[in-house]
N, C-alpha and C positions, 0 to 999 in steps of 0.2 A: 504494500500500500504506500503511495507517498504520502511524502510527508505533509506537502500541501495539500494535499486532500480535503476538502472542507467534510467535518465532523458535525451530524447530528443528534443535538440531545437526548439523553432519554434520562429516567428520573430513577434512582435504586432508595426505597425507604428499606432499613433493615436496621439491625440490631446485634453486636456482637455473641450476646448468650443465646441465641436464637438458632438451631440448630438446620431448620430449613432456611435461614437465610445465608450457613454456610454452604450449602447444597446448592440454593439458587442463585447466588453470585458465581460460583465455577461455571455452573452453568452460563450463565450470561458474562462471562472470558470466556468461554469459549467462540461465544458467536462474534463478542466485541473484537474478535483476532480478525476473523471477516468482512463484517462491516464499520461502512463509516459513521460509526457512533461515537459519541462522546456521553459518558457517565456523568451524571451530578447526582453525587451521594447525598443522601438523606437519611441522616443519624437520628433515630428515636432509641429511646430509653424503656423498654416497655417494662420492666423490673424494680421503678425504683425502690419500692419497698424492701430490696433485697439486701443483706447486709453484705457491706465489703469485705466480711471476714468470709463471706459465702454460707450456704444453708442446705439441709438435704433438697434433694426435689419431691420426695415426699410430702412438704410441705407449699407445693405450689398450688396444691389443690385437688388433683386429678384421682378420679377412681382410678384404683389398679388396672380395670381392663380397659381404662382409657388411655391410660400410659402406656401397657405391654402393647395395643393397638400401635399408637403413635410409634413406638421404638423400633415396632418390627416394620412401619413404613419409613423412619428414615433407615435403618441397615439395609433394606429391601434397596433406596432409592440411591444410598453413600457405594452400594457395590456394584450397581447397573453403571454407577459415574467413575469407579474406580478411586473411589477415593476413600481415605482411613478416615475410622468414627469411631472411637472410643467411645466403652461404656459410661456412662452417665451416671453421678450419685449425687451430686452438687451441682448447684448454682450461685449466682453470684451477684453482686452489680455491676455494671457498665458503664455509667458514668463516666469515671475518669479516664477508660479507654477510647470513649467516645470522642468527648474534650479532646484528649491528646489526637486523634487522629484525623478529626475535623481541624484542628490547629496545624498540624502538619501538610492537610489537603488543602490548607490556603496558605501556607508560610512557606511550603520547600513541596511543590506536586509530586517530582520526580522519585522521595522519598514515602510517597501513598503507599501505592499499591505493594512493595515489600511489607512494609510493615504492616496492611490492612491485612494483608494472608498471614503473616506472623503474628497476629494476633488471635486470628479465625483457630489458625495450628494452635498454636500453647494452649487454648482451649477447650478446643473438639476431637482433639488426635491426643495432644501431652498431659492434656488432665488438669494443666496448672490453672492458676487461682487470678481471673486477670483484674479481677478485684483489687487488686495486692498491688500498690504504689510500685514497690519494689520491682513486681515482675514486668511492669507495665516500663519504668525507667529502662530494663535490662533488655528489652525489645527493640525500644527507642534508640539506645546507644548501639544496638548491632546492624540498624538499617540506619543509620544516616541523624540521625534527629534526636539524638541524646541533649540537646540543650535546651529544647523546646518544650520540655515536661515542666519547667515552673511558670512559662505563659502559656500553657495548656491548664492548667488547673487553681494558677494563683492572678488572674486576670479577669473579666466579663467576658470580651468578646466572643471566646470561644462558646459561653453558656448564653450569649444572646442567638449567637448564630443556630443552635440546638432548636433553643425556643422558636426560630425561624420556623425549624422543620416543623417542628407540632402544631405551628399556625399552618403552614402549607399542606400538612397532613388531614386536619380540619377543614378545609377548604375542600380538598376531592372525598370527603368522607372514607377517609382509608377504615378498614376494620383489622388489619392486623399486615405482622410482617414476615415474609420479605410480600413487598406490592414494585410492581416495577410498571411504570407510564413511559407509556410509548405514542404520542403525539397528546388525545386528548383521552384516551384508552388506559386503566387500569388493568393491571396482571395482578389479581393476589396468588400469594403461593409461590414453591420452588416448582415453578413453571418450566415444560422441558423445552430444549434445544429446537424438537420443531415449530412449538409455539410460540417461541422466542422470535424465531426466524420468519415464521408468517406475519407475525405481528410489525414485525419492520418491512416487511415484501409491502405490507396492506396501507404503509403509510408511503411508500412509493421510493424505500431503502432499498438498495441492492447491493450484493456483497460488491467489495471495492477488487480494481484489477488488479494482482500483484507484479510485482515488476520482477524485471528478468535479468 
């Protein structure tokens, strides 16, 4: 693809503890490798009540056969994608991974999407607590942006920018995430590759030519 290519929007609402919106962002790299789109992340919190020290998931709420259901569609959904999924006992909050990585998406781009996967992994594959200052800094300093964790989280802008999303999210009636807008069109859900890819055919996207 060139470079000058001109990139069309599209909108990713998600959440780092959210286990289908690590499913449905691979998913959509993989199409974003194709076409000419351009990503504007949309960081919601859907957890706050969750303590940073993290808590079981038995306490999120779900009957047991609502859970075993759930768990056996993402393992079902993480192996057709080829991707690791750790079993699940904890959750956490988000927030300050959030912060930092929305402060990173507008302070240094080039350093996003390392670290937006680097977070997704210590998560969902390594089990770690992204809760935890600590493991959130030791992310930060191995993809690029180790300095920018005290105006991630000792600053406003980053927590106005958040509140952005929640007005923006209010606005299209979102009900939950990952939801991905593609012109004036809502996707909720880890929506697959070919739904991804019609949804951009339908708005008049075509995959870009690659160069030779």
């Amino acid at each position: 693809m060139s470079a000058t290519a001109e990139r069309i929007p599209v909108e990713l609402y998600f959440d780092y503890v959210c286990p289908f919106c690590y499913i449905g962002w691979h998913r959509l790299a993989r199409v974003v490798a194709d076409y000419p789109v351009a990503v504007h992340y949309r960081f919601l919190e859907i957890h706050p009540d969750n303590p940073a020290q993290g808590r079981p998931v038995t306490e999120l709420g779900y009957l047991p056969e609502q859970w075993q259901a759930m768990t056996a569609n993402l393992e079902r959904m993480a192996a057709e994608d080829g991707l690791p999924l750790a079993e699940r006992d904890f959750t956490t909050n988000s927030r300050q991974a959030l912060l930092l990585a929305q402060t990173v998406f507008d302070q240094r781009p080039e350093a996003f999407l390392p670290l937006h996967a680097a977070i997704f992994h210590a998560y969902f594959v390594e089990r770690r607590n992204i809760g935890d200052e600590a493991v959130l800094r030791e992310l930060a300093a191995a993809h690029g942006a180790g300095d920018l964790t005290e105006q991630a989280w000792q600053t406003q802008a980053p927590l106005e920018r958040l509140l952005e999303h929640v007005e923006a999210a209010r606005r299209i009636g979102l009900s939950g995430v990952p939801t991905l807008v593609v012109g004036k069109r809502a996707f909720p859900g880890a929506v697959s590759v070919d739904t991804l890819e019609r949804a951009l055919r339908e708005q008049g996207i075509r995959p870009a030519a690659r160069e030779h």
